[in-house]
C-alpha positions in Angstrom: 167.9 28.6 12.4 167.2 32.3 12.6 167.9 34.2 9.4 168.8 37.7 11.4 171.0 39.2 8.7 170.0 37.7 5.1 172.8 35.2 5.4 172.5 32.9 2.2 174.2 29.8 1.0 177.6 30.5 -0.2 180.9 28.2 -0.9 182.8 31.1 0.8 183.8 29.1 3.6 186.2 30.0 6.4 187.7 28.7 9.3 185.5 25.6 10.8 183.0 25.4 8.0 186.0 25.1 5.7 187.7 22.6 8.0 184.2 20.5 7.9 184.8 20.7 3.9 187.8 19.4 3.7 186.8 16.6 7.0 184.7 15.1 4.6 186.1 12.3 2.2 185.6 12.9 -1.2 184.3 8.9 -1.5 181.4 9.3 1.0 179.8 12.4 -1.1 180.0 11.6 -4.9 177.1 9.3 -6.2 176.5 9.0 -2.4 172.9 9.7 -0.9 173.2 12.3 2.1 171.5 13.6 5.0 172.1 16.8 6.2 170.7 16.9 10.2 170.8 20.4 10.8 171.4 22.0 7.2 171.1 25.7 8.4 171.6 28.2 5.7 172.7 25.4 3.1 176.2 26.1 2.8 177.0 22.0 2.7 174.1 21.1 0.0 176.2 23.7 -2.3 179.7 21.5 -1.4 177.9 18.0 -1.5 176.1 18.7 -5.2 179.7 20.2 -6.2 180.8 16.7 -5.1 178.6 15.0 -6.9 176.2 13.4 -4.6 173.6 11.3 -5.8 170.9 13.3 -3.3 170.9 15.8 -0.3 168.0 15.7 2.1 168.5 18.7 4.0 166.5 18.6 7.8 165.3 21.9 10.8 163.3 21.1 13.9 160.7 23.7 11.7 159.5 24.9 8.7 160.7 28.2 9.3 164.6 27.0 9.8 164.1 26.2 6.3 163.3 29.1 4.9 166.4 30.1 3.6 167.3 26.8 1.9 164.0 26.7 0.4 164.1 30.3 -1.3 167.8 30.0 -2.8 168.6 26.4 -3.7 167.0 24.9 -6.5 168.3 21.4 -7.7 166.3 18.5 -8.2 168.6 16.4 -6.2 167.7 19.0 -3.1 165.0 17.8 -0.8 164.7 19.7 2.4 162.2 18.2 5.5 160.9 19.1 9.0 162.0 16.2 11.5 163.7 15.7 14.7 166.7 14.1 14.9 165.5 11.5 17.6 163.1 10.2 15.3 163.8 10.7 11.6 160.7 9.9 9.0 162.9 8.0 7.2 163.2 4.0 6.5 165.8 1.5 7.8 169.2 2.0 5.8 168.2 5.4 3.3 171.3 7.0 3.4 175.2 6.3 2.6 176.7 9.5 4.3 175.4 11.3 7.0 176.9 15.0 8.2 175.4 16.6 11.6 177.6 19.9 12.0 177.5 22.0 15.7 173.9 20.5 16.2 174.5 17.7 18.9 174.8 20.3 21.5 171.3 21.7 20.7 169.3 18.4 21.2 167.3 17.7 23.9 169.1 17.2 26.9 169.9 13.4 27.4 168.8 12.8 23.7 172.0 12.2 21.9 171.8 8.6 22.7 168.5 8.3 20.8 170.1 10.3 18.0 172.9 8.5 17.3 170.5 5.4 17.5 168.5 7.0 14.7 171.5 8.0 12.5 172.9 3.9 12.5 169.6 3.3 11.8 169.3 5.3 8.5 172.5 4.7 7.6 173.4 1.9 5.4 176.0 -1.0 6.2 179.5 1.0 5.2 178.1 4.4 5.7 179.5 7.2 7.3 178.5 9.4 10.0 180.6 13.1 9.7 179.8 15.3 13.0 181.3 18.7 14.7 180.4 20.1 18.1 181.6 22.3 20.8 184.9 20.7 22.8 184.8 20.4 26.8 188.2 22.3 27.1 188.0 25.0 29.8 188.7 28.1 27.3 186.2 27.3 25.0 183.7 26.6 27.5 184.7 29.6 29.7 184.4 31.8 26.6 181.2 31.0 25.4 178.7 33.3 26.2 175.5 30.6 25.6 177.5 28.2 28.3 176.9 31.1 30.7 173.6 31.6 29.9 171.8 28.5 29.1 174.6 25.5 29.6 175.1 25.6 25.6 176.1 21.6 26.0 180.2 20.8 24.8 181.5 17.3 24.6 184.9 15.5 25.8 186.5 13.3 23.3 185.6 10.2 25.4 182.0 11.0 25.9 181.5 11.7 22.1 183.7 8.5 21.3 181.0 6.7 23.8 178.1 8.1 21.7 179.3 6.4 18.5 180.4 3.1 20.2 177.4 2.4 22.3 175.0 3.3 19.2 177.1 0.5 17.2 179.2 2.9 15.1 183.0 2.3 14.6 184.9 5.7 15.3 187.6 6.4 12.5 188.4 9.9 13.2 188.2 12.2 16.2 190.2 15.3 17.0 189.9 18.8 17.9 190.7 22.4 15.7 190.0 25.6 16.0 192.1 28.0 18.2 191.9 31.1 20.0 190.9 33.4 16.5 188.2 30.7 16.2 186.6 32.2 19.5 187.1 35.7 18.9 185.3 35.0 15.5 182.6 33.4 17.3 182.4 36.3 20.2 182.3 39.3 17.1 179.3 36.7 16.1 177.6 37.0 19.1 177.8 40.5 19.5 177.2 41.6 16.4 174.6 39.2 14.7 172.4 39.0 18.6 172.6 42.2 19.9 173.2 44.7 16.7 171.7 43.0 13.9 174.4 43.2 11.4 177.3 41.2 10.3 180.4 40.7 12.3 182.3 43.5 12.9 186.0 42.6 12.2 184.9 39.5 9.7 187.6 40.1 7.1 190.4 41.2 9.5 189.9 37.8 11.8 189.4 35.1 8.7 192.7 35.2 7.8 193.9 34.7 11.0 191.2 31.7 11.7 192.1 30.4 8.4 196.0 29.4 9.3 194.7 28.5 12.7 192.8 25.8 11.7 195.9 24.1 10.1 196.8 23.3 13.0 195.3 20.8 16.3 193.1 23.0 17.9 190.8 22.9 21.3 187.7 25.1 20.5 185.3 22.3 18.0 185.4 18.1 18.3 185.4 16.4 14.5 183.9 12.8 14.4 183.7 10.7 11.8 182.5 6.9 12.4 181.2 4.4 9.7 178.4 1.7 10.2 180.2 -1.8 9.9 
């Protein structure tokens, strides 16, 4: 993941990374050992040591995606590695919780079969897989610039349910947040993070806003969590 404006790890979270917070149950992180596929700028290693977990192995497609991770976190229960999520370096059964947030949509097309595949088979029997991507509802799809422009992948409930199912994975939880704030946040992202190099714009005007909306069912982001029986 691009660092464009020295973002950093922070438990400042609004909106859907506050949501994914609070998705998470409080049993599947303390003395728990957790994978992080995708761990960006390391805003969930901050909330899963906070919780109490055992270990967080932190994972980027690159060495450079974990840059950021590498040069602010410092706990010796961190471990951050280069992998792909269709084959993870890892053995049979090494983790109790798994979390994958808005990365399924940036796999290789046709490889979220294989992924899910790979995440039942590093998770042990019990464990649980927590995962967020982009909805299939025609607003969020319609307003998403990356859809446009290079068919930025969203997901139906059924087809993410089918995912789980078919890799062996018991589906617990699945429903949709995020509202209409949620994509003007994301828009003000766009804009202002691709094309001007700064923070958003309107950030602390449009939190609030995003905050209350994600109290509420939503339409924008999918929320799956599945365990391994």
């Amino acid at each position: 993941m691009r660092n464009l404006v020295d973002e950093r790890p922070t438990r400042d979270l609004h909106g859907r990374l506050a949501w994914s917070r609070s998705f998470v149950a409080p049993t599947d992180c303390a003395d728990r050992d957790i994978l992080d596929l995708g761990c960006g700028f390391g805003w969930f290693e901050l909330l899963a040591l906070d919780g109490g977990a055992r270990a967080v192995t932190g994972v980027e497609p690159t060495e450079a995606d974990l840059a950021t991770v590498r040069e602010h976190l410092d706990d010796e229960r961190l471990t951050f590695t280069v992998a792909s999520a269709l084959a993870l370096p890892f053995d049979d059964e090494s983790f109790d919780t798994i979390v994958c947030w808005e990365v399924l949509e940036h796999l290789p097309k046709h490889g979220e079969p294989q992924a899910f595949r790979e995440i039942r088979r590093v998770l042990r029997p019990g464990g649980a897989l927590y995962l967020s991507t982009p909805h299939a509802a025609l607003l969020p799809k319609l307003t998403d610039p990356a859809w446009w422009l290079i068919g930025h992948r969203h997901y139906s409930r059924e087809r993410l349910a089918r995912f789980a199912e078919d890799a062996g994975l018991a589906v617990e939880r699945l429903e949709a947040k995020g509202r209409s704030w949620e994509i003007v946040q994301t828009l003000d992202l766009y804009v202002a993070k691709w094309i001007f190099r700064r923070s958003p714009f309107f950030a602390e005007a449009v939190q609030a806003r995003v905050d209350r909306e994600w109290k509420q069912p939503g339409f924008t982001n999918l929320f799956l969590a599945c365990r391994k029986p």
